[in-house]
C-alpha positions in Angstrom: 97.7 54.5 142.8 96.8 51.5 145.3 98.0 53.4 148.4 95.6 56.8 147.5 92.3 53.8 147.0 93.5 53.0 150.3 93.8 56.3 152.2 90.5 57.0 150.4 88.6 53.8 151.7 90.2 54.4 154.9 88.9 58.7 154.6 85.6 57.1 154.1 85.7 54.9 157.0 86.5 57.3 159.3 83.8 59.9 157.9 81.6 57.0 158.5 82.3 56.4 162.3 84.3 53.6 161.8 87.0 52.9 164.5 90.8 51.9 163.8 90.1 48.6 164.5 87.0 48.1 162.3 89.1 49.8 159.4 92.1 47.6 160.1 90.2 44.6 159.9 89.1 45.9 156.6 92.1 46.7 155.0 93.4 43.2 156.1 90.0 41.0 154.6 90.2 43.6 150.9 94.4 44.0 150.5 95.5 41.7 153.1 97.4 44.5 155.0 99.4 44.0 158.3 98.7 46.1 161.6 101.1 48.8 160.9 100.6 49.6 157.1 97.0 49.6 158.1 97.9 52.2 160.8 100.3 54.2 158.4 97.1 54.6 156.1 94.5 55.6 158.9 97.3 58.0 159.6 97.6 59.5 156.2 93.4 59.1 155.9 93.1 61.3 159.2 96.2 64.0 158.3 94.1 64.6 154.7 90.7 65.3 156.7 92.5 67.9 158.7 94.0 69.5 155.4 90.5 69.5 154.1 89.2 71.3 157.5 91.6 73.4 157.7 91.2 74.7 154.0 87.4 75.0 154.3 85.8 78.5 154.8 83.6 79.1 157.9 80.4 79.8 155.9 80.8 77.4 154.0 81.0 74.8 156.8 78.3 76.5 158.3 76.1 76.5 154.6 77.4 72.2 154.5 76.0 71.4 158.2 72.6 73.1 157.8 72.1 71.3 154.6 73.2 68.2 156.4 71.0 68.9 159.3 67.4 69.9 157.5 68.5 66.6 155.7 68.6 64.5 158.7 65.1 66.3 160.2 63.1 65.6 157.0 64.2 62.6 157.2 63.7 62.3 160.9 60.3 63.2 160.4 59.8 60.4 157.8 60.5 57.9 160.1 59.0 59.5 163.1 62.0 59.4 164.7 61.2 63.0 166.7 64.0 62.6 168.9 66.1 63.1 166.3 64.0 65.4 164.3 64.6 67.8 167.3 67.6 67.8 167.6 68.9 68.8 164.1 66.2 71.7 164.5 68.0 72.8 167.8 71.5 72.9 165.9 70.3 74.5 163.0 68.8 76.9 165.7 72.7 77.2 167.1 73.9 77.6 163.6 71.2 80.3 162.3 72.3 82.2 165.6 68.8 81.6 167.2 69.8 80.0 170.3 72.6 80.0 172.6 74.5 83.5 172.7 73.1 84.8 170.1 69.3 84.5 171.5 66.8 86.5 170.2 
């Protein structure tokens, strides 16, 4: 039961951007973990992402980022952050097929 709470907070970590040494140092301050059980969980964190991707259907990856991307352009737009706010519109753009090869 502790190892899966730790391959979860180390899943989380790594959807969050963290690096192997920032989740390392982590797992050391909250369980106290050496270098190498710490790497053996990243491992197993990493290996169940790629499960998860590799099960996931297309469309509905596609469906999950523009949700995720009109997300980050209203907020964007919030904070008058318009760099940003353009960007997610160009990649919704690539994923609605409106620019790249698919241009209209």
């Amino acid at each position: 039961m502790l190892i899966a709470e730790q391959v979860n907070f180390c899943r989380e970590e790594l959807v969050a951007f963290r690096t192997a040494y920032e989740i390392r140092k982590k797992l050391a301050e909250k369980w106290g973990m050496p270098t190498r059980t710490a790497d053996d969980r990243i491992k197993c964190a990493r290996e169940a992402i790629r499960e998860d991707a590799a099960k996931i259907d297309r469309q509905d990856l596609a469906a999950l980022m523009i949700e995720m991307c009109e997300a980050v352009a209203r907020e964007s737009v919030s904070t008058r952050q318009m760099s940003n706010a353009i960007g997610a519109m160009r990649l919704l753009g690539e994923l609605g097929g409106l620019t790249g090869q698919n241009k209209l």
